[in-house]
C-alpha positions in Angstrom: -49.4 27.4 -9.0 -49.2 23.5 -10.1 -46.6 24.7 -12.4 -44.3 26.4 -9.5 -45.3 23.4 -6.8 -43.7 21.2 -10.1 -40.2 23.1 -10.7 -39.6 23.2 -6.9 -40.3 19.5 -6.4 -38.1 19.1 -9.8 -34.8 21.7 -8.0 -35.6 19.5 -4.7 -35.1 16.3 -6.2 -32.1 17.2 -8.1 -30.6 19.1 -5.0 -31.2 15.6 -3.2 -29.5 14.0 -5.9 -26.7 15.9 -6.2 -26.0 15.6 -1.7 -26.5 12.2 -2.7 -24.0 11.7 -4.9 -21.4 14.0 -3.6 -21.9 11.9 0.2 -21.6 8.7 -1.5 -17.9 10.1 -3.0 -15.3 8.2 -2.2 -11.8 8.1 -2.3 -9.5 5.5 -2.4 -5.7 6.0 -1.3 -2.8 3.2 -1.4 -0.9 3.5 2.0 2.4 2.7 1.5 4.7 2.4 4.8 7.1 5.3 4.3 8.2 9.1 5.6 5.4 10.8 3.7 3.4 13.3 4.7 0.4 11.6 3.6 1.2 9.0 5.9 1.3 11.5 8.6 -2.1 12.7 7.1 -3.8 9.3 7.1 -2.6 8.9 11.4 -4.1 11.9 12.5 -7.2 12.1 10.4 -6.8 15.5 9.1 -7.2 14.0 5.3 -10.3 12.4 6.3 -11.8 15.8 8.2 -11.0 18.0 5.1 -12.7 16.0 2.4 -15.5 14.8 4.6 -16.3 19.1 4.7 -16.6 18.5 0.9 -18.5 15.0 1.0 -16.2 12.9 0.1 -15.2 9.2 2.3 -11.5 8.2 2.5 -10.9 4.5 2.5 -7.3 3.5 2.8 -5.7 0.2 1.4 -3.0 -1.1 1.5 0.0 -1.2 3.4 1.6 -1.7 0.1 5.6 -2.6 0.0 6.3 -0.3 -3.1 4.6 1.8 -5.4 4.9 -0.5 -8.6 1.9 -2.7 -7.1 -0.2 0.1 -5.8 0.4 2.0 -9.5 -0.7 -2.2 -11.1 -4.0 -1.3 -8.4 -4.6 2.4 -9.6 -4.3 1.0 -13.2 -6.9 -1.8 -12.5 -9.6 0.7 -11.0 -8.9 -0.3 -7.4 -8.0 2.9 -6.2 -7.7 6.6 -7.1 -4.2 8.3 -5.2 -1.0 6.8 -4.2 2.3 8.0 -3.6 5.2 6.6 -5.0 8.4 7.8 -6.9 9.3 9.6 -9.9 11.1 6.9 -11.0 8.9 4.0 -10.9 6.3 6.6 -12.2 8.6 6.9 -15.5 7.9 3.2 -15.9 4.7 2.5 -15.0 3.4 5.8 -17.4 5.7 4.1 -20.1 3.7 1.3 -19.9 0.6 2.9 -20.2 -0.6 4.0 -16.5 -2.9 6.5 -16.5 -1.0 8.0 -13.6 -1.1 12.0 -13.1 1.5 13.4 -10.7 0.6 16.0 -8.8 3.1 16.6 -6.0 6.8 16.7 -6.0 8.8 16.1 -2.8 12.4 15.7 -3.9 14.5 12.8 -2.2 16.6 13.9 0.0 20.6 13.1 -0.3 20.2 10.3 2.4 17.3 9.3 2.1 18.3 6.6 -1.0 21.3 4.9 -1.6 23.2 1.4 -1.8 23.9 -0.3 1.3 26.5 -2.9 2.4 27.0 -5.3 5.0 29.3 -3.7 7.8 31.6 -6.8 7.5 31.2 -6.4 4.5 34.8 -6.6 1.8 33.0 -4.3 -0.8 34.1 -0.8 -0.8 33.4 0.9 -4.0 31.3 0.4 -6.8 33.8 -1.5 -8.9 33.3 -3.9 -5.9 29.7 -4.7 -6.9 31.2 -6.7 -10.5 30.0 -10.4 -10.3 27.6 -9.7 -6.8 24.4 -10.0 -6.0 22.5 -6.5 -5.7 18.5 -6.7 -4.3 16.7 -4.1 -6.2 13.1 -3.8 -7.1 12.3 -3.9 -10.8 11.8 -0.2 -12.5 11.7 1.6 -9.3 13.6 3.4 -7.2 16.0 0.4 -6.3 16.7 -0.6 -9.8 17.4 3.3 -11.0 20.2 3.7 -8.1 22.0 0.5 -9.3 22.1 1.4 -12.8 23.1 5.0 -11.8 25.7 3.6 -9.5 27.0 1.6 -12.5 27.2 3.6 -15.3 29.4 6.0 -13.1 31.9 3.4 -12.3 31.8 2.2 -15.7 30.4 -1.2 -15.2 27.9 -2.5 -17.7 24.5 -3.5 -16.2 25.1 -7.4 -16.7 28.5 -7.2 -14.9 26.0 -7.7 -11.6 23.6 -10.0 -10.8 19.7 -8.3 -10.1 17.8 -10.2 -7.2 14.3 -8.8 -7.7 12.8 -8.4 -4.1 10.2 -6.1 -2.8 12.2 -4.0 0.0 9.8 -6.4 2.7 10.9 -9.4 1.3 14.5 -8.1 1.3 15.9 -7.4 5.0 15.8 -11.3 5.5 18.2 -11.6 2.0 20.7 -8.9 3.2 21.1 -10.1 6.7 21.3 -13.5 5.7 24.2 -13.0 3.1 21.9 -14.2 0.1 22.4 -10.6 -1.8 25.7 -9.3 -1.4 24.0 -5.3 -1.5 20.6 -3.5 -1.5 19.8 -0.8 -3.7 16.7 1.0 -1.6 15.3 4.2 -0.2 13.7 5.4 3.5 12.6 3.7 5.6 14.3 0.6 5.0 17.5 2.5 4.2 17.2 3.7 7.6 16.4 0.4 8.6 19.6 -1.4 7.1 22.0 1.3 8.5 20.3 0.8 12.1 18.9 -2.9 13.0 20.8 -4.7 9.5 24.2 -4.0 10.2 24.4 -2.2 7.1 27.1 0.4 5.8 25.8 3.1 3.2 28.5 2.3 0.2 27.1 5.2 -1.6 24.0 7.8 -1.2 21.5 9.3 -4.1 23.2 12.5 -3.7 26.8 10.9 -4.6 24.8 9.3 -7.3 23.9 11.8 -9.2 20.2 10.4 -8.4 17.2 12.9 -9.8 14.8 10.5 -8.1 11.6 12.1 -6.4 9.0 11.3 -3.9 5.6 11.9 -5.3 1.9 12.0 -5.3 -0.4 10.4 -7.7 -3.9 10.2 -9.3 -5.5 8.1 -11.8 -6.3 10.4 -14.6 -10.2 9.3 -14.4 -10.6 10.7 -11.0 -8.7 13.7 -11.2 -10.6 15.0 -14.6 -14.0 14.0 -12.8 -12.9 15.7 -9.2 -9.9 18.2 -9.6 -11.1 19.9 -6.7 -10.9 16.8 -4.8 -7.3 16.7 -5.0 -6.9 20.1 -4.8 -7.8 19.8 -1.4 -5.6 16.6 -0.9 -2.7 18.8 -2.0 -3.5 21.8 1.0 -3.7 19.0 3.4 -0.3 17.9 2.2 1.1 21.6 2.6 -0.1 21.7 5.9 1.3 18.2 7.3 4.5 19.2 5.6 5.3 22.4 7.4 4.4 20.8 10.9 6.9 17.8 10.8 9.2 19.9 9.1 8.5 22.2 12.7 8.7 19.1 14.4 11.1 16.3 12.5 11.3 14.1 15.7 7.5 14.2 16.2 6.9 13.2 12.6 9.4 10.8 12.5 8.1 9.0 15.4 4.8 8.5 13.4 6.5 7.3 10.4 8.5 4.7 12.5 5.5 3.4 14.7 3.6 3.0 11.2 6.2 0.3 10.3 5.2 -1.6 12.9 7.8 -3.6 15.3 10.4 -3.3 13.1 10.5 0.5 13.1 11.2 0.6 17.0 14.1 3.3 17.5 14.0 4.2 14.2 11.9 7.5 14.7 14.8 10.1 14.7 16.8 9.2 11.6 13.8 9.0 9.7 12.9 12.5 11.0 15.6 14.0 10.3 16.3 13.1 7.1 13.1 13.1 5.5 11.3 16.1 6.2 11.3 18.3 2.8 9.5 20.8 1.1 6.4 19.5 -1.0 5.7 21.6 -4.1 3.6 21.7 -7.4 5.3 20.4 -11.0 6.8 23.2 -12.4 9.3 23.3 -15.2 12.7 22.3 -13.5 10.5 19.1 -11.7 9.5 17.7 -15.2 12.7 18.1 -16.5 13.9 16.1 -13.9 11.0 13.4 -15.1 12.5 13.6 -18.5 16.1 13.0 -17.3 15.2 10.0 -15.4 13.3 8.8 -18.6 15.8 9.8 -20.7 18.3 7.3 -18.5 15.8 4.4 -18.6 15.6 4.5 -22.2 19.5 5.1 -22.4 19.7 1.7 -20.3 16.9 -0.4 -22.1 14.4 -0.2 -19.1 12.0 1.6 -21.3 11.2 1.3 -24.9 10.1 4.9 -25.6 10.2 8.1 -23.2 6.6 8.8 -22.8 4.9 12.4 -23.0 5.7 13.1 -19.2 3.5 16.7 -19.7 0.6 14.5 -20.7 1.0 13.3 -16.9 1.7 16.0 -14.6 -1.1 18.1 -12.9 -0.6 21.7 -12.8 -1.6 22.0 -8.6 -1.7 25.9 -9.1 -4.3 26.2 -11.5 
């Protein structure tokens, strides 16, 4: 009888322990302000709802201005999922990130490009030799500019980089210290509305294989894959409603950007609602593309082993 009384103190103990640990879970996730459908996730609390059914605490932290400083975080151990793009993925990955990608939401033709001022006397790419192009350093911004070039011809020092984060940025282009702005939604959207900006040329026109995307830090996902399992369902689900309501969803994304997002709502909802899907075969090829481009332009010094960091969702 002692014996029994002992093994089912010992299985109550370690079934304490195990609630325990499981409640004290948590998971960290950089906001960044942008047309994602985690951010929709994060406003109405559906993220939080589904992975507090499976123990686990959300704390958000951010807003960041781009994903390179939320993917310097997630390499420093200061949080566990971001989004980001592909693109500034290729870099930080090159560098030695233990980033895992795990969603793929392709960027839409619009939803990335190079903008102007209005009164602006540049009208073509060959018009960007000797200017002053805002970009920010091994992202998104920085990919378009060199894409943009290398189609017209132009070699990359034939224009003058201005390193900015895209916050720090809107002050520079309205203000005639950078002559363009290489950038992506919101703040594309933002340009074209409050900025007086003209959309010289768009990712499509670009020949961009840039990507919006979802990322985990490699420790987390191999300790809780089911964690982000469930991270990528809730995704599913906020993508289908704002691609069922585009106005709706945009109107969260804009009010999340705060004052200057006012009036903002319908462009960003109706360019920006697309289809989130796993990493299959044609999506890491368009990694490798993008790597392959980097290395081809001296951004990177090696194409890293993009399988190494791409999470099969479906498994």
């Amino acid at each position: 009888m002692k014996a029994l009384f002992k093994k089912a103190l010992l299985a109550a103990l370690l079934a304490t322990s195990v609630s325990a640990q499981a409640e004290d879970l948590q998971l960290r996730i950089a906001y960044l302000r942008g047309p994602t459908d985690l951010a929709l996730a994060k406003e109405n609390g559906s993220l939080d709802r589904a992975l507090a059914k499976e123990h686990v605490k959300v704390k958000w932290l951010g807003p960041f201005a781009a994903a390179a400083p939320a993917y310097e975080a997630l390499n420093a151990g200061a949080l566990d999922v971001t989004t980001g793009s592909s693109t500034a993925f290729v870099t930080a990955i090159a560098a030695g990130s233990p980033l895992m990608f795990f969603a793929y939401q392709a960027m839409p033709a619009d939803g990335e490009g190079i903008v102007v001022r209005d009164d602006s006397p540049i009208k073509t790419i060959q018009d960007l030799k000797g200017k002053k192009v805002a970009v920010n350093k091994g992202g998104t911004g920085e990919y378009l500019l060199s894409r943009a070039l290398q189609t017209a011809g132009i070699p990359e020092n034939a224009v003058q980089k201005e390193y900015l984060s895209p916050a720090d940025t809107g002050t520079a282009f309205v203000g005639g210290h950078v002559d363009a702005w290489a950038i992506w939604d919101p703040y594309l959207t933002l340009a074209r509305k409050d900025y007086q900006g003209r959309l010289l040329i768009n990712g499509h026109n670009l020949g961009s294989e840039n990507a919006a995307g979802y990322f985990v830090s490699q420790a987390f996902y191999q300790q809780h894959p089911q964690v982000i399992k469930t991270v990528y369902a809730v995704l599913q689900q906020q993508n289908a409603w704002a691609k069922a309501h585009p106005h709706e969803a945009g109107a969260i994304w804009a009010q999340q950007m705060g004052p200057i997002g006012k009036g903002l709502g319908d462009g960003l909802g109706e360019v920006n609602t697309v289809p989130v899907t796993p990493i299959g075969d044609i999506e890491k090829q368009h990694i490798r593309n993008i790597a392959q481009w980097y290395l081809k332009q001296g951004l990177i010094k090696q194409i890293p082993d993009i399988d190494a960091h791409v999470i099969d969702i479906t498994r």
